[in-house]
C-alpha positions in Angstrom: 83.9 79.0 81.1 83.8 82.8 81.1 87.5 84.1 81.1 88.2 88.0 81.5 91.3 89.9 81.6 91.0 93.8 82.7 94.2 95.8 81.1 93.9 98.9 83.3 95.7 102.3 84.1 94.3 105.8 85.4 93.1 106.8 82.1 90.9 103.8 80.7 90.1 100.0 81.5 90.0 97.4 78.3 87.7 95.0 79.3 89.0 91.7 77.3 86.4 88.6 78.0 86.4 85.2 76.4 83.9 82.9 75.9 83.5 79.9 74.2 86.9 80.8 71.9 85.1 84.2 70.9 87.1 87.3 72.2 84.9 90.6 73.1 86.6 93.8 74.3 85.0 96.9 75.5 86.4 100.2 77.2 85.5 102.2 80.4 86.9 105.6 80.8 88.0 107.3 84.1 87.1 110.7 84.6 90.4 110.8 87.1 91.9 114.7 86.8 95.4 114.9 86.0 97.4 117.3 88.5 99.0 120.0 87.3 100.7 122.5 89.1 101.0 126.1 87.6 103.2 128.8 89.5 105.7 128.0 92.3 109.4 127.8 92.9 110.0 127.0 89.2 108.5 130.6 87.8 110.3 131.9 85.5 109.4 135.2 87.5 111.1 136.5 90.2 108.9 136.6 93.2 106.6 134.9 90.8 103.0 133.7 91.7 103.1 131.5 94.4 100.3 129.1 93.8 99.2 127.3 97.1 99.0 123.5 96.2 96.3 122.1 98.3 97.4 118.7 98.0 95.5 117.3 100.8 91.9 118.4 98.3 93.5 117.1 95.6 94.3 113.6 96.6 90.6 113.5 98.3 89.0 114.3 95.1 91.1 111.9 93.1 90.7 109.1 95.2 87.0 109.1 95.2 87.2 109.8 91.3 88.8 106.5 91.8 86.4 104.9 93.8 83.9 105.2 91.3 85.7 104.2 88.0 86.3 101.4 89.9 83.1 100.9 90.8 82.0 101.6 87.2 84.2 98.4 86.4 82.4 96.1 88.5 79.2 95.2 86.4 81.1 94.2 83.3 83.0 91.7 85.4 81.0 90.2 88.0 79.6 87.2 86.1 83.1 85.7 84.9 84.6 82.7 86.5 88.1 83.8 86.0 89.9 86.8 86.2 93.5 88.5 85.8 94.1 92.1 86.1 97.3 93.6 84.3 98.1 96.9 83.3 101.7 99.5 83.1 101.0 101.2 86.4 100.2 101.3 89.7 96.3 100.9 89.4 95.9 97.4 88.9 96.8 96.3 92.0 94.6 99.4 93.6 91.6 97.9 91.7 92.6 94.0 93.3 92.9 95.9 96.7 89.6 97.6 96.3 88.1 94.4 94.8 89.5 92.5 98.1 87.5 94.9 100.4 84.3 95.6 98.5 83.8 92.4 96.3 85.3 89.0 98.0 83.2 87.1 95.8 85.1 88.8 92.4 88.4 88.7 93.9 88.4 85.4 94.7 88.2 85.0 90.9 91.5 87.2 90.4 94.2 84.6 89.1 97.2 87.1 88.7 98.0 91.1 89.1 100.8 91.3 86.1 102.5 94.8 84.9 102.7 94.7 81.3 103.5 97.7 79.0 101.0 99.4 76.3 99.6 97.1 74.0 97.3 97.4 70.8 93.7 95.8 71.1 94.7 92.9 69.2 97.7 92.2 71.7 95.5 92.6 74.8 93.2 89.8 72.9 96.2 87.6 72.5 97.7 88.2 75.8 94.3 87.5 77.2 93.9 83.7 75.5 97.6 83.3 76.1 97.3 83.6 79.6 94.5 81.3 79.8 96.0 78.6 78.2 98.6 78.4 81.4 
């Protein structure tokens, strides 16, 4: 049996997969901007720059950036037999959505979405085999 747990956030994915007791992690980064917004109501100036936020471009641009580190995850995961996705934010359960619509076949492998804080690489490993063991 093939076991993998995907630790996962907007910045990186740790790729944790277990096989035959033998632990093997690899990284994928995103290339997902972070938003800033410079200017505005909160300008020290008075009558400052007022920098238009086109928030409607932005979210476009960072959803397909999402979209394809997504998509980038896919091949290091498709041959496992089981799956659990965890992670400190929001984007784990994106990636099980996206997974639902794009890869039935994966996500019918996905045991359990979990929110778990930062960890080291040697605390993803054991919280990998840990949850197996269940």
């Amino acid at each position: 049996m093939k076991y993998t747990g995907i630790w996962i956030d907007k910045r990186n994915a740790k790729i944790i997969t277990i096989e035959n007791g033998n632990a093997k992690m690899n990284s994928i980064h995103s290339e997902i901007e972070e938003f800033k917004i410079h200017g505005g109501s909160g300008s020290r100036q008075k009558g400052g720059p007022q920098d238009v936020v086109q928030d409607s471009k932005f979210l476009k641009r960072e959803k397909n950036q999402t979209k394809r580190y997504f998509e980038d995850i896919i091949p290091a995961i498709k041959d496992t037999d089981s799956l659990v996705i965890f992670g400190p934010a929001q984007t784990g359960n994106d990636f099980n959505k996206e997974l639902s619509k794009k890869h039935p076949n994966i996500y019918k492998k996905v045991k359990s979405v979990e929110k778990t804080d930062t960890m080291t690489d040697n605390q993803l490993v054991a919280w990998v085999k840990d949850f197996f063991k269940q």
